[in-house]
C-alpha positions, 0 to 999 in steps of 0.5 A, spaced: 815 387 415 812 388 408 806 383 408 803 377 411 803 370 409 797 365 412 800 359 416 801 352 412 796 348 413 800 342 417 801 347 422 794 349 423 792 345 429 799 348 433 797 355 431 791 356 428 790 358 421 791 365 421 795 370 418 803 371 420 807 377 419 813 375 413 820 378 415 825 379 412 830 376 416 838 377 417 840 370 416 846 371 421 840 372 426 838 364 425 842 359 428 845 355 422 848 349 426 841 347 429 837 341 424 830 340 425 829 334 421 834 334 415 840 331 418 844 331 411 845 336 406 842 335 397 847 339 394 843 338 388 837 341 392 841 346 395 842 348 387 835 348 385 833 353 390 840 357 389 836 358 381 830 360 383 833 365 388 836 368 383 830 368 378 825 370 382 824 378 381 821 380 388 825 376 394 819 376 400 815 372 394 820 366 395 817 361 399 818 362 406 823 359 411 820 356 418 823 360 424 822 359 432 824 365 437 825 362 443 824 368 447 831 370 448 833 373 442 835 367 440 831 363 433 832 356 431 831 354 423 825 349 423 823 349 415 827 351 409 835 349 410 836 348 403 833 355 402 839 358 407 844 355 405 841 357 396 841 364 398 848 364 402 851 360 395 849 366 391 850 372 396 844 374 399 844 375 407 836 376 408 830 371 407 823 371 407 820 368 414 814 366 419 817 367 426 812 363 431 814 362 438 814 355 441 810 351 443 807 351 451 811 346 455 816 346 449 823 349 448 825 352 442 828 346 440 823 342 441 818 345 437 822 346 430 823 339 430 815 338 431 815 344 427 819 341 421 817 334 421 809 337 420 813 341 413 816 335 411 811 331 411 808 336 405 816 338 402 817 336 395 823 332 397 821 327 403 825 325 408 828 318 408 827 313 411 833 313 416 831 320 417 824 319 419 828 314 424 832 318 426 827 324 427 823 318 431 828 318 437 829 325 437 821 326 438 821 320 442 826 324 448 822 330 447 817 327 448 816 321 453 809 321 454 807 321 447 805 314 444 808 310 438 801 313 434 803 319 435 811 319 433 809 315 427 803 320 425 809 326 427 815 322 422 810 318 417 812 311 420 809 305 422 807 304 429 811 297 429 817 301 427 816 306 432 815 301 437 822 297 436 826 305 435 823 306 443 824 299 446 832 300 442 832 306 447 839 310 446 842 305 441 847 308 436 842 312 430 843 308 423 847 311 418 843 317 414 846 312 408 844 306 409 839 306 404 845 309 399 846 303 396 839 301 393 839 303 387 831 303 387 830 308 393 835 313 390 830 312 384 826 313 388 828 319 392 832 322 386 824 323 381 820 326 386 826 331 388 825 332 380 817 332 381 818 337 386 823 341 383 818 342 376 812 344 381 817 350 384 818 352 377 812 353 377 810 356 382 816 361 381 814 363 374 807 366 378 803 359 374 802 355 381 795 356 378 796 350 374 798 345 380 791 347 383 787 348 376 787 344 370 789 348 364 790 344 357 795 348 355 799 346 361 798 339 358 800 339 351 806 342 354 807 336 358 806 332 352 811 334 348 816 334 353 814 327 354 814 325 346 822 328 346 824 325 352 821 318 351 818 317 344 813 312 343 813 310 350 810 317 351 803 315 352 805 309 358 811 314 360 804 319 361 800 314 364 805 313 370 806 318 372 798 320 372 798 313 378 802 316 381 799 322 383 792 319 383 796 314 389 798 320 392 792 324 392 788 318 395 793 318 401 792 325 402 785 324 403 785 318 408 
């Protein structure tokens, strides 16, 4: 233990919005084969994490992996399995991680899942829509009291939704890809992924500030990126791109 690292704020109202000791833990003390919301691997978001690895100069100021100890020795990844798998891929055996116990009432299992479904819903690459169904019915069989509010507040889905996924009970879970075959949603999945990786990039380079504060000259770099990129059509490019965000934002704050 070098540091101490404050609780992401999804988790406040499980844990508190403390401070948490950052390890730096074996990655075989982790089990590897246990998946708390992601169901499937992005080999290109396993990439992007693998680049970041090596550029950044001190590993615990990585962004740090999830783990809940079920009291036993044992610990189940909740958050950052692409970061796992990154630091495998270009050798690294430890990585930076906050270790909470699970929650009263809850195995291990069951609050990684809850756990990784409260970090996704902030994650720069959300989960897909077949994964948010699939997470439904898992947090539906941990939880049998919980209402359909509930599993759809937990998974970002609509109540109707969760309502038909309870009322299929134990019917067979859809195909993660399902939704492969639409090229809008693969769009879609495919430029916030991009969004997601320029914000870490930020962030690995110690600019994070500049997500939080605007900076001109962040700004004029952006704008030329977009004038090489996209010539004339820079400016609505630009504007678009600004819609989104302020959609995002106002989402954020409902």
């Amino acid at each position: 233990m070098t540091t101490a690292r404050a609780l992401p704020h999804p988790l406040h109202d499980l844990y508190g919005s403390g401070s948490l000791p950052l390890y730096l833990l074996p990655l075989d003390s982790i089990d590897r084969d246990f998946r708390s919301v992601r169901f499937a691997e992005d080999a290109a978001r396993v990439q992007m994490f693998a680049e970041l690895i090596l550029e950044v100069e001190d590993i615990m100021e990585f962004e740090p992996m999830i783990v809940v100890q079920d009291g036993r020795g044992g610990r189940r990844l909740a958050d950052g399995r692409h970061r796992l798998l990154a630091a495998l891929e270009v050798g690294l055996h430890e990585l930076p991680s906050l270790c909470v116990d699970a929650l009263g009432g809850m195995t291990a299992e069951q609050t990684a899942r809850l756990v990784g479904a409260r970090m996704s819903a902030t994650a720069s690459a959300p989960l897909k829509k077949a994964e948010r169904k699939e997470l439904a019915r898992r947090l539906i069989a941990d939880h049998p009291d919980w209402s359909d509010r509930r599993v759809a507040r937990e998974t970002g889905l609509d109540h109707k939704t969760v309502g038909r996924i309870h009322q299929v009970g134990n019917s067979p879970p859809e195909r993660l890809e399902d939704e492969d075959h639409d090229p809008l949603v693969r769009a879609e999945d495919e430029a916030v992924a991009a969004l997601g990786r320029f914000l870490s990039k930020l962030r690995a380079a110690a600019l994070f500030d500049n997500v939080k504060t605007f900076r001109p000259r962040t700004a004029r770099l952006l704008a030329r990126a977009l004038e090489h990129r996209f010539g004339d059509e820079a400016s609505r490019v630009a504007e678009v791109i600004g819609q989104y965000f302020t959609e995002a934002g106002r989402a954020l704050r409902r």
